[in-house]
DSSP file (Angstrom, degrees, kcal/mol; ACC not computed):
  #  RESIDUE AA STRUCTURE BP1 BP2  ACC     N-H-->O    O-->H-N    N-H-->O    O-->H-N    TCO  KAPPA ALPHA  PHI   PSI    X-CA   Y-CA   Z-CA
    1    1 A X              0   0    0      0, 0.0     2,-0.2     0, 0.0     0, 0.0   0.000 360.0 360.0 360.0 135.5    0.0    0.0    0.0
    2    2 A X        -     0   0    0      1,-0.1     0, 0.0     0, 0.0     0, 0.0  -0.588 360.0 -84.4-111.2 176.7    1.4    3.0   -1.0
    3    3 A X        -     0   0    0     -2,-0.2     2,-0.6     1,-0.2    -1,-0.1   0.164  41.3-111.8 -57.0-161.2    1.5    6.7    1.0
    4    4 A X        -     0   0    0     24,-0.1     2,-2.5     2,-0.0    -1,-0.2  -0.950  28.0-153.9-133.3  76.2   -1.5    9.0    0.8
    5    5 A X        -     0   0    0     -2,-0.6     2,-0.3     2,-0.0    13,-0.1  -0.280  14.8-169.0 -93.0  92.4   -0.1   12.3   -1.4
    6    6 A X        -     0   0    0     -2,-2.5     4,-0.1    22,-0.2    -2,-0.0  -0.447  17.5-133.8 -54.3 115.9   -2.5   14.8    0.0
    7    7 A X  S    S+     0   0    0     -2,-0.3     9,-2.0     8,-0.1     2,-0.4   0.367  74.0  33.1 -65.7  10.9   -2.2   18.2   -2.2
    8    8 A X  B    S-A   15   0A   0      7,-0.2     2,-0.6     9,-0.0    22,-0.2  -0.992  90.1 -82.1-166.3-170.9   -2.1   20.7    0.3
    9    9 A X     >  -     0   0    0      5,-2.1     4,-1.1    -2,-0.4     5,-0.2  -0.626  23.4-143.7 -96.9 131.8   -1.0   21.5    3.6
   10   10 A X  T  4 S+     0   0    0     20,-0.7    -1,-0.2    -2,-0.6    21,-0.1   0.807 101.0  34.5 -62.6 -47.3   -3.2   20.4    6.7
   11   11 A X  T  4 S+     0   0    0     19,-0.4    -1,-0.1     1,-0.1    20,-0.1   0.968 134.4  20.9 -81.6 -55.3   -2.3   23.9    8.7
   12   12 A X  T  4 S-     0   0    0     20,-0.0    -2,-0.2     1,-0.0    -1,-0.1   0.842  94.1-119.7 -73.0 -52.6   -2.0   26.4    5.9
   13   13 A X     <  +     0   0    0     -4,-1.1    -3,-0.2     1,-0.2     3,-0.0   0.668  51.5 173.0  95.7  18.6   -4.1   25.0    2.8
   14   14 A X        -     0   0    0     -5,-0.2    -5,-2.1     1,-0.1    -1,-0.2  -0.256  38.5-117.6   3.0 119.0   -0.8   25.2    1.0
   15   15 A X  B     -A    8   0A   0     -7,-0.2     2,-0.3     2,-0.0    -7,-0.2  -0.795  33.2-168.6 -86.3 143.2   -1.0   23.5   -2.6
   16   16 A X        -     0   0    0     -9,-2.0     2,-0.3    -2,-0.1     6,-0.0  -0.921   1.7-169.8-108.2 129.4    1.6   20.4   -2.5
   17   17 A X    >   -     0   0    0     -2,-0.3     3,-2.0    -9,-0.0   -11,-0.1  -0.822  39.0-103.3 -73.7 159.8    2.2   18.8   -6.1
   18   18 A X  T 3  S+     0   0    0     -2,-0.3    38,-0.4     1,-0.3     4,-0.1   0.713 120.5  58.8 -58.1  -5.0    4.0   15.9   -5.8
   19   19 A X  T 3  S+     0   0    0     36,-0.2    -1,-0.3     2,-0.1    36,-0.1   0.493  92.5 111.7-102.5 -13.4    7.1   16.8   -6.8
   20   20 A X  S <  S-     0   0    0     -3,-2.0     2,-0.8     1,-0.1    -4,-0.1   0.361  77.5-104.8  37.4 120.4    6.8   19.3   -3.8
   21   21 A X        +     0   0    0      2,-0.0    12,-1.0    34,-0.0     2,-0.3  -0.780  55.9 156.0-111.4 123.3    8.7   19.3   -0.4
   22   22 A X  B     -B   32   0B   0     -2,-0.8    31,-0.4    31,-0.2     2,-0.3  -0.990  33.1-143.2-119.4 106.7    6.2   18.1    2.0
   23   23 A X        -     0   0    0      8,-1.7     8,-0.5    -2,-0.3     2,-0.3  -0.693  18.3-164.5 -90.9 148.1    6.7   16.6    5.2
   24   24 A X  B     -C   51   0C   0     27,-3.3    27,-1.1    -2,-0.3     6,-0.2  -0.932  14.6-132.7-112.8 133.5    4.4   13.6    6.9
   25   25 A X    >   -     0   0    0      4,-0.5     3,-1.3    -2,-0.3    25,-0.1  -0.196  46.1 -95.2 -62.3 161.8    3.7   11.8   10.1
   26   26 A X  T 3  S+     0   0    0     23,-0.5    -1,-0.1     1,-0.2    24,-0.0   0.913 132.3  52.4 -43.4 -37.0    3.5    7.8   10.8
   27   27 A X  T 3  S-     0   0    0     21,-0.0    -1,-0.2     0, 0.0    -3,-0.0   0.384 121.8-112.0 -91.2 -15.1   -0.5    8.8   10.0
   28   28 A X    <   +     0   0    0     -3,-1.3   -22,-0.2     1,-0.4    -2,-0.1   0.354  57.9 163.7 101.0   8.2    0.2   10.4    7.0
   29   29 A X        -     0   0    0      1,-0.1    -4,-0.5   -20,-0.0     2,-0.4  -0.314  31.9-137.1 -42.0 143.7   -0.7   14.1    8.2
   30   30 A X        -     0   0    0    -22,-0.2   -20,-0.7    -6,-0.2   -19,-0.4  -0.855  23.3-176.8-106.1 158.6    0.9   16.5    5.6
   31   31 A X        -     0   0    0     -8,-0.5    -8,-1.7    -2,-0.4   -22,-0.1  -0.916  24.4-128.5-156.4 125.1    2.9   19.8    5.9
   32   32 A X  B  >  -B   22   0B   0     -2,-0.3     4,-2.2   -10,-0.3   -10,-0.2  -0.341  42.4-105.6 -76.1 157.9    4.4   22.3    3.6
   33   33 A X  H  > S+     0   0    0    -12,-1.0     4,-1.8     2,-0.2     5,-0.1   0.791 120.6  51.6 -51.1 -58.8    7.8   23.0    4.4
   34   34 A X  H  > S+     0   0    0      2,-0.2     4,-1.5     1,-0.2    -1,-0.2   0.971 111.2  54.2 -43.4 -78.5    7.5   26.6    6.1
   35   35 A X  H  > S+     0   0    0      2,-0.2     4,-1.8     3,-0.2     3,-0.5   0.837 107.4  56.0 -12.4 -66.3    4.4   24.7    8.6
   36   36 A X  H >X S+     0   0    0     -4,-2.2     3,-2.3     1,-0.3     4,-0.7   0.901 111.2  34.5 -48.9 -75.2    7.1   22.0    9.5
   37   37 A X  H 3< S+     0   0    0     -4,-1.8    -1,-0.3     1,-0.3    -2,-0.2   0.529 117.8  56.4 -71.3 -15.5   10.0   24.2   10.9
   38   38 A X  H 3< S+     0   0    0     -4,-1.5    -1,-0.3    -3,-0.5    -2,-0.2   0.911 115.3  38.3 -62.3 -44.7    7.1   26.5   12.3
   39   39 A X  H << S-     0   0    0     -3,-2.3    -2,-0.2    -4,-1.8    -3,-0.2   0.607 116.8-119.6 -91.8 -35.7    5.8   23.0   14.2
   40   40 A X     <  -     0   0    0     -4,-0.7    -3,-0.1    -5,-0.2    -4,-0.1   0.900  58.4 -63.5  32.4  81.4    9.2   22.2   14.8
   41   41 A X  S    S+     0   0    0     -5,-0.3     9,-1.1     1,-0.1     2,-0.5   0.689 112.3 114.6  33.3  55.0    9.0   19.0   12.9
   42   42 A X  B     -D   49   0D   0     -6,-0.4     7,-0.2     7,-0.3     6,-0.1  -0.867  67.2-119.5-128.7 113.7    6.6   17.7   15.3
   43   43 A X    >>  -     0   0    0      5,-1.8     3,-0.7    -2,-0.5     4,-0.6  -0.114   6.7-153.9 -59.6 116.8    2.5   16.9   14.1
   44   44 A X  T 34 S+     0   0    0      1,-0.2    -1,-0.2     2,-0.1    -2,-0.0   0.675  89.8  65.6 -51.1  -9.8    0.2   18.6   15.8
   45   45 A X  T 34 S-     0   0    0      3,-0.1    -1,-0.2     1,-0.0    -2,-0.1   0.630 127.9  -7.4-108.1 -29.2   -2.4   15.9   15.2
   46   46 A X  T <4 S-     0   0    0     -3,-0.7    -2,-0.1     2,-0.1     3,-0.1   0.253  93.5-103.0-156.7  -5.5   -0.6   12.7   17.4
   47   47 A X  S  < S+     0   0    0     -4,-0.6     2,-0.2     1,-0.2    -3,-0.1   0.575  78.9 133.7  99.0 -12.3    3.1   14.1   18.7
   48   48 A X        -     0   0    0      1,-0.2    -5,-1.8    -6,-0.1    -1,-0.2  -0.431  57.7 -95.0 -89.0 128.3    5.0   11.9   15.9
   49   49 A X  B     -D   42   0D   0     -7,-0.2   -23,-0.5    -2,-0.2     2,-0.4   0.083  24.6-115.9 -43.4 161.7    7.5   13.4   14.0
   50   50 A X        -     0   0    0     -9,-1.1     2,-0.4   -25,-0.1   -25,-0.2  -0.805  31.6-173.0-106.7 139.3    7.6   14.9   10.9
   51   51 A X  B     -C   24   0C   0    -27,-1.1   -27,-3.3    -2,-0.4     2,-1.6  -0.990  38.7 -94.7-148.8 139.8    9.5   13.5    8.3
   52   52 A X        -     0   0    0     -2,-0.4   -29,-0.2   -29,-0.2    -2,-0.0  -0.324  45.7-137.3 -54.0  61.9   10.5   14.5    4.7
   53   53 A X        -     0   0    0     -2,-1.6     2,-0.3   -31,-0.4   -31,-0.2   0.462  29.7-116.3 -22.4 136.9    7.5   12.6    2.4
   54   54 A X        -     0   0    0      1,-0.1    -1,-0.2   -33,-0.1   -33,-0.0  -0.644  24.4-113.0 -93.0 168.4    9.4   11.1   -0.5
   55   55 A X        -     0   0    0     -2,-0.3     2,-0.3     1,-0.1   -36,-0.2  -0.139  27.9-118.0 -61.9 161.5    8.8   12.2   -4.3
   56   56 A X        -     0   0    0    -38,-0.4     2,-1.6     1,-0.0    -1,-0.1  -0.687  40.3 -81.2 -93.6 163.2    7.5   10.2   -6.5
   57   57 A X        -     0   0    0     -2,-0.3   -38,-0.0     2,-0.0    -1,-0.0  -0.299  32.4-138.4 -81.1  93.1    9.5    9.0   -9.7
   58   58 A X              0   0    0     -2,-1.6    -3,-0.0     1,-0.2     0, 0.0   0.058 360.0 360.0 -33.5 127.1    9.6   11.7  -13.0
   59   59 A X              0   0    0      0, 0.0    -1,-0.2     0, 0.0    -2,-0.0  -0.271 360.0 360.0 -61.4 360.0    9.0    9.0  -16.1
């Protein structure tokens, strides 16, 4: 099962595309980049860190 790539950012309403830098929790919570280091890489939503969502791969 693969992640969840939400297009925008859960605090802000950010548009993500996927090629994007987004970070995610174990729960899949998204976050634009700016949001993270605000949060300081910690989810507001369960306490789990935030971690740098990977890209997908450009075809």
């Amino acid at each position: 099962m693969g992640l969840e790539m939400r297009t925008q950012c859960e605090k802000c309403s950010e548009p993500l595309a996927s090629q994007s830098a987004a970070y995610i929790c174990v729960h899949e919570c998204t976050f634009c980049e700016p949001c993270t280091k605000e949060m300081v890489n910690v989810c507001p939503n369960c306490g789990g860190e935030l971690v740098k969502r990977p890209r997908p791969r450009v075809h």
